[in-house]
C-alpha positions, -999 to +999 in steps of 0.1 A: +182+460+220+143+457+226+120+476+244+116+455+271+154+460+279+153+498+275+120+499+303+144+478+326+166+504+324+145+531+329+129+514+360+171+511+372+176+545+367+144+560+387+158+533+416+193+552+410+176+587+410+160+578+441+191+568+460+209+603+447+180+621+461+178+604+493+212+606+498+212+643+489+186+650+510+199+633+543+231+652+536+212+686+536+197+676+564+233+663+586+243+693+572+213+715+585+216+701+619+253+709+619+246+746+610+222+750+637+240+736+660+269+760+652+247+792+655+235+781+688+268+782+699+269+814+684+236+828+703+246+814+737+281+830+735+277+863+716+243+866+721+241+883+680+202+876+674+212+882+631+231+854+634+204+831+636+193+842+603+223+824+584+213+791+586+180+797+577+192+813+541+212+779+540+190+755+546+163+773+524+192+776+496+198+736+498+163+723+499+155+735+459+178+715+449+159+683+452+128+698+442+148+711+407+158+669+407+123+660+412+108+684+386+100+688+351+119+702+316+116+735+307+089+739+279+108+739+243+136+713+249+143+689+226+163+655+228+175+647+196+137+645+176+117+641+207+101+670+226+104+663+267+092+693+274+075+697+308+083+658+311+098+645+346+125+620+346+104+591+346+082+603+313+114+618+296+134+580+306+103+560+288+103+583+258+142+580+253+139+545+256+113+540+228+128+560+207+162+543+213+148+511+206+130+522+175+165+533+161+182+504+172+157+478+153+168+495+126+189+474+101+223+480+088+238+463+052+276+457+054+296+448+022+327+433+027+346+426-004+315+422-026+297+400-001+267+422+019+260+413+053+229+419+064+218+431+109+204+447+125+219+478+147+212+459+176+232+432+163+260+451+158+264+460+194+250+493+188+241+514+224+230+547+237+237+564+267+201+584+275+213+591+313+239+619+298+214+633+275+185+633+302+206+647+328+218+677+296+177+684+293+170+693+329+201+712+331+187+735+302+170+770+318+153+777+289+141+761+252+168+744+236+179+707+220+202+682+235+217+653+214+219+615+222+247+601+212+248+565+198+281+540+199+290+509+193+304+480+219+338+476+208+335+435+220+299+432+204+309+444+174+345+424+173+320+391+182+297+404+147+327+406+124+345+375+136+309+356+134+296+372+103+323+386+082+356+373+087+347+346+064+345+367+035+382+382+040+406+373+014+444+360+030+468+370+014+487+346-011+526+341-022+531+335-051+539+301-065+572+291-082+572+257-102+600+240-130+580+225-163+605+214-186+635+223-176+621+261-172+606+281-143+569+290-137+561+317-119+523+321-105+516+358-091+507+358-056+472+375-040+466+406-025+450+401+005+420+422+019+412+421+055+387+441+074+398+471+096+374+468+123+381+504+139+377+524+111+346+503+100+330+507+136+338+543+134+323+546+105+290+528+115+290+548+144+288+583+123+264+569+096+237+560+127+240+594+149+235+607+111+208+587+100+192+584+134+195+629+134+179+624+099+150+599+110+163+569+089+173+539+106+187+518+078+219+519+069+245+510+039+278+507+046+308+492+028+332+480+052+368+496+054+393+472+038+432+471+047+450+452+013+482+432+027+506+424-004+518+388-003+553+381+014+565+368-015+552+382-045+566+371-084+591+398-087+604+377-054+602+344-076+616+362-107+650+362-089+653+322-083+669+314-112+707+304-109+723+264-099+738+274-064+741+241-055+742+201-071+754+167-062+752+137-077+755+100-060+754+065-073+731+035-066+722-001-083+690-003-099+690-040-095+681-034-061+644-032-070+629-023-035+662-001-021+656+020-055+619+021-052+627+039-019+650+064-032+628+070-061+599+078-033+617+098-013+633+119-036+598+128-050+589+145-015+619+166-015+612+177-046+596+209-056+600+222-018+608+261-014+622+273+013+617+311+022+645+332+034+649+325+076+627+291+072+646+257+079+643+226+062+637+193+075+648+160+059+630+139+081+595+165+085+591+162+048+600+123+036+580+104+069+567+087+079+586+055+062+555+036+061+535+013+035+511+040+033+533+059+023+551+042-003+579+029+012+593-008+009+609-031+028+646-033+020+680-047+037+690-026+063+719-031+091+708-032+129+727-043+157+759-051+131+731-078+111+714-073+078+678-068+084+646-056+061+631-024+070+606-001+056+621+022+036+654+010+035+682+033+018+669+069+022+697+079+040+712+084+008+688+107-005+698+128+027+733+126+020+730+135-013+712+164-002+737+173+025+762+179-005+740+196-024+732+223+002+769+228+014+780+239-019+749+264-018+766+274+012+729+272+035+734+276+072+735+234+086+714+237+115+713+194+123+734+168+105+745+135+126+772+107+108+762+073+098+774+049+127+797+030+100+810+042+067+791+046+032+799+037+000+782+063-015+804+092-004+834+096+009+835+093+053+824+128+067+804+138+038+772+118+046+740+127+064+721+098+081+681+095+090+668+076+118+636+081+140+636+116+158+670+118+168+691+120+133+682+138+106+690+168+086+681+204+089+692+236+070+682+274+071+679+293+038+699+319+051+701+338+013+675+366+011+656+351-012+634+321-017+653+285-028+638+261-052+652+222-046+648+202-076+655+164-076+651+131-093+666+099-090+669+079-118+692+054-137+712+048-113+720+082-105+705+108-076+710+145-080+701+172-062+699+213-075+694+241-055+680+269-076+681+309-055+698+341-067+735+339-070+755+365-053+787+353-053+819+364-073+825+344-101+860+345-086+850+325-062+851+286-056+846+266-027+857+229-029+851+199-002+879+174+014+872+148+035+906+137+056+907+108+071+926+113+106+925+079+126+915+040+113+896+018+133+905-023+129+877-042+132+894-071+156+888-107+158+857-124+141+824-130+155+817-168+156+786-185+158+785-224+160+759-242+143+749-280+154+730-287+122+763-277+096+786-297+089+820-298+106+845-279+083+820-260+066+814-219+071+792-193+064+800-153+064+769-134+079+781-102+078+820-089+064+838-072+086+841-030+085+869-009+092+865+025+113+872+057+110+878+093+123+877+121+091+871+155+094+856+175+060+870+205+056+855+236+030+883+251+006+874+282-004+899+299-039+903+333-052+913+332-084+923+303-081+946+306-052+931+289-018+922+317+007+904+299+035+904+265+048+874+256+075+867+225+093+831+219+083+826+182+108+845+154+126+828+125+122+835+089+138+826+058+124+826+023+144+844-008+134+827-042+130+844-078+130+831-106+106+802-127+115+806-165+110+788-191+116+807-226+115+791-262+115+801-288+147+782-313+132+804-349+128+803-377+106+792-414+118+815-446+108+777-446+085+750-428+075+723-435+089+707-435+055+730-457+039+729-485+067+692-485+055+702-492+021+729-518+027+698-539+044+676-535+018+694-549-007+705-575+017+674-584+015+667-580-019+697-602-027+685-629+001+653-631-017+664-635-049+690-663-040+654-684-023+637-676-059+668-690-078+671-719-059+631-731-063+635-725-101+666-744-110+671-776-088+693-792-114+720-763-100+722-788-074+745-807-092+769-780-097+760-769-061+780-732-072+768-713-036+757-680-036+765-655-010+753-618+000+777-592-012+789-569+014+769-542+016+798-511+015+810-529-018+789-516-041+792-479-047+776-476-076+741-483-050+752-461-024+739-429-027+766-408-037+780-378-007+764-345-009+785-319-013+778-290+008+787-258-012+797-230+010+775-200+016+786-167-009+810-145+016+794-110+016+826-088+006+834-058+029+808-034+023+807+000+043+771+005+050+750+035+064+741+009+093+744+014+134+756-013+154+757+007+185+723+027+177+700+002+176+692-001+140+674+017+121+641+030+125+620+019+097+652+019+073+669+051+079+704+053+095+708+018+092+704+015+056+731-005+041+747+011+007+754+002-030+785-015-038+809+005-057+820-004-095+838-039-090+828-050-056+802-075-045+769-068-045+760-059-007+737-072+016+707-053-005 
């Protein structure tokens, strides 16, 4: 605070002292007026001549009481260091304030976890409130001291440490749990060490009244530090250790860019913890299914048709997931069906992706952290969730999926194509029966079953075959071969004229030569193309929608690996 500050506040408080004085002295006087008007009554109607005395005792008793304002200190008083005596208020106000400011300029060195930050008092929202101390002085009757009290401004000094110090806090850090070859690595966590800014300001506050008592004005300070042990520390991470969950599924390498998906995906998933109470999302952790990314276009169904998509076929990472997680027996906050069956796993066991409106979310509802390793990899995606086992060895859960209700697929689709030919066909898309199952969890005691809960009921659509069938006819002759036949008219027209210039002695013989029909000879006709029909795409359930819309950028529409012994599908 400078100087010039401290003087406007001393020229404030003379204005203030003024006003009390005024107004103290325009009360005595309301008040003198009253009393004389009162004793007047008193004359006229009891005619007691002492009683005009009294309010001369009162108004002489009130008038020294703004002459004691408007006076000086008693000789020998002290305010803190300073002597005021026989000062009035204006002389003692000016003093105080140039002593304030001379403490106040003084600087202060803060160390905050072996960083020093340097300020000055003023900086640090340091204040002082002279007016109590004044006031304290002309109170005293005789020699004595009076204190000034410093403080600090509880927002100033919040402002300073946010501004100047905060930086120099250390968070504190969980510890970090990662699997090297086949083992677990624990890293320890870090304590963290935050400033406790009303025990430092409390402190600040005591070491200036003291060094401003002791005529120092420079202070060294280090700041009061609260230590805030991590949430999770590696005694936490020591305990995740045991397979509580794992599930395996199938897919065909061959399918370069569908595999190259999986492969990506999978590698976001894994290595994620999730912290007792925290939920998981599927979708949060493997999007956006971009290039950028690392995702590829693969065959995908939308609308009931085959379609590329970025990032075709990560619905069966989530589905693998989904199994993995339910024999860990985590709390299933979101999980939606495909729209039509999978190959992958059996109906009600899958867990599709698609934009924001599918996708699958769990709770670590254990009370420790989970570890979720996966990989994907010839041929084969698996899943582990690593926490602390608690449960009975007793104990087995096992998973049934019970189909309830199928769904035919009706009559085929048929397109008609002018440019095939008439009698020949083409399958677009097979046709896929529907479903209703319900999965249900199976939990055994010793081997004997003692509970059986319905986990889902999931629905899957049917869809007819798509076929496209040719309307296109034959002519009495191909165009084409009409074209032939009267070239080689020609042809055969011009040899006959050469023939007959070079031999006129065939004259005699006159053996005529004619033009061969032209649909005798086969051999010059070109020979029928035969029109091979298109490969028929064998039923294949697929994790496609029909009635969704398709997938969005290959999730829930992703269509599936055949099984062992069926046709390769439409990826």
């Amino acid at each position: 605070m400078s100087e010039y500050s401290y003087r406007k506040r001393s020229r404030e408080r003379e204005i203030r002292k003024k006003r009390r004085l005024l107004i103290c002295m325009g009360t005595a006087s309301i008040l003198a007026l009253m009393v004389g008007v009162v004793v007047l009554i008193k004359v006229m109607f009891t005619d007691d001549s002492s009683a005009a005395n009294d309010p001369v005792s009162i108004v002489e008793d009130a008038e020294p009481v703004a002459e004691e304002e408007q006076g000086v200190i008693k000789d020998g008083v002290f305010i803190a260091g300073t002597d005021v005596s026989g000062m009035d208020y204006a002389e003692v106000n000016q003093a105080l304030d140039n002593y304030v400011a001379g403490i106040v300029s003084g600087s202060v060195e803060l160390k905050v976890n072996k960083k020093t930050v340097t300020a000055s008092l003023e900086d640090i929202g340091t204040e002082c409130d002279t007016d109590s101390a004044i006031s304290g002085a002309f109170a005293l009757e005789e020699a004595g001291k009076v204190d000034l009290q410093f403080d600090i401004d509880e927002e100033l000094f919040k402002e300073f440490i946010d501004r100047e110090c905060r930086q120099y806090e250390v968070k504190p850090k969980n510890a970090k749990l990662s699997r090297v070859d086949g083992n677990f690595v624990v890293k320890k966590g870090k304590v963290g060490k935050t400033i406790d800014e009303a025990a430092t300001r409390e402190l600040l506050v005591n070491e200036i009244n003291s060094s401003a008592a002791a005529g120092s004005v420079n202070i060294k300070v280090a700041a009061v530090i609260n230590e805030e042990d991590p949430e999770y520390t590696s005694e936490d991470f020591g305990r995740v250790k045991d397979v509580i969950g794992k599930f395996s599924t199938n897919y065909q390498e061959s399918q370069v860019q569908r595999s190259s998906n999986l492969k990506n995906a999978v590698g976001f998933i894994d290595g994620s913890i999730v912290y007792p109470g925290e939920t998981f999302s599927v979708a949060d952790t493997i999007y956006p299914l971009s290039a950028d990314n690392g995702y590829k276009d693969a065959p995908s169904y939308q609308d009931g048709q085959v379609v590329d998509s970025l990032g075709g076929g990560v619905c069966q990472v989530s589905t693998t997931l989904y199994n993995a997680v339910l024999r860990a027996e985590l709390q299933i906050v979101q999980r939606q069906n495909h729209s039509m069956a999978v190959s992958y796993v059996q109906a009600s066991m899958d867990a599709a992706i698609a934009g924001d409106y599918k996708d699958l979310k769990f709770t670590n509802n254990t009370d420790t952290p989970i570890y979720i390793q996966g990989y994907a990899a010839g041929g084969t995606i698996t899943f582990t969730v690593y926490g602390h086992e608690t449960r009975p060895s007793s104990r087995k859960i096992e998973f049934v999926s019970e189909k309830v209700q199928t769904i035919d697929p009706g009559a085929d689709i048929v397109t008609k194509d002018p440019n095939m030919k008439e009698g020949t066909e083409h399958v677009t898309q097979s046709a896929h029966v529907g479903c209703v199952a319900n999965l249900y969890k199976i939990v055994y005691e010793n081997g004997v079953e003692v509970s059986r809960e319905k986990i889902n009921s999931s629905r899957y659509q049917a869809e007819p075959r798509h076929v496209t069938i040719g309307t296109k006819k034959d002519d009495d002759k191909d165009k084409d071969e009409k074209d032939k036949d009267k070239d080689k008219k020609n042809k055969d027209k011009k040899d006959k004229d050469n023939t007959e210039k070079k031999d006129n002695s065939s004259d005699a013989n006159n053996t005529p030569v004619t033009d061969a029909p032209a649909s005798e000879p086969a051999t010059d006709a070109p020979a029928p193309v035969q029109e091979e029909p298109a490969p028929q795409v064998q039923e294949q359930p697929v994790d496609g929608s029909a009635s969704d819309g398709g997938a969005a950028g290959g999730g829930e529409g992703t269509a599936p690996d055949a099984a062992a012994g069926e046709a390769a599908p439409a990826q």
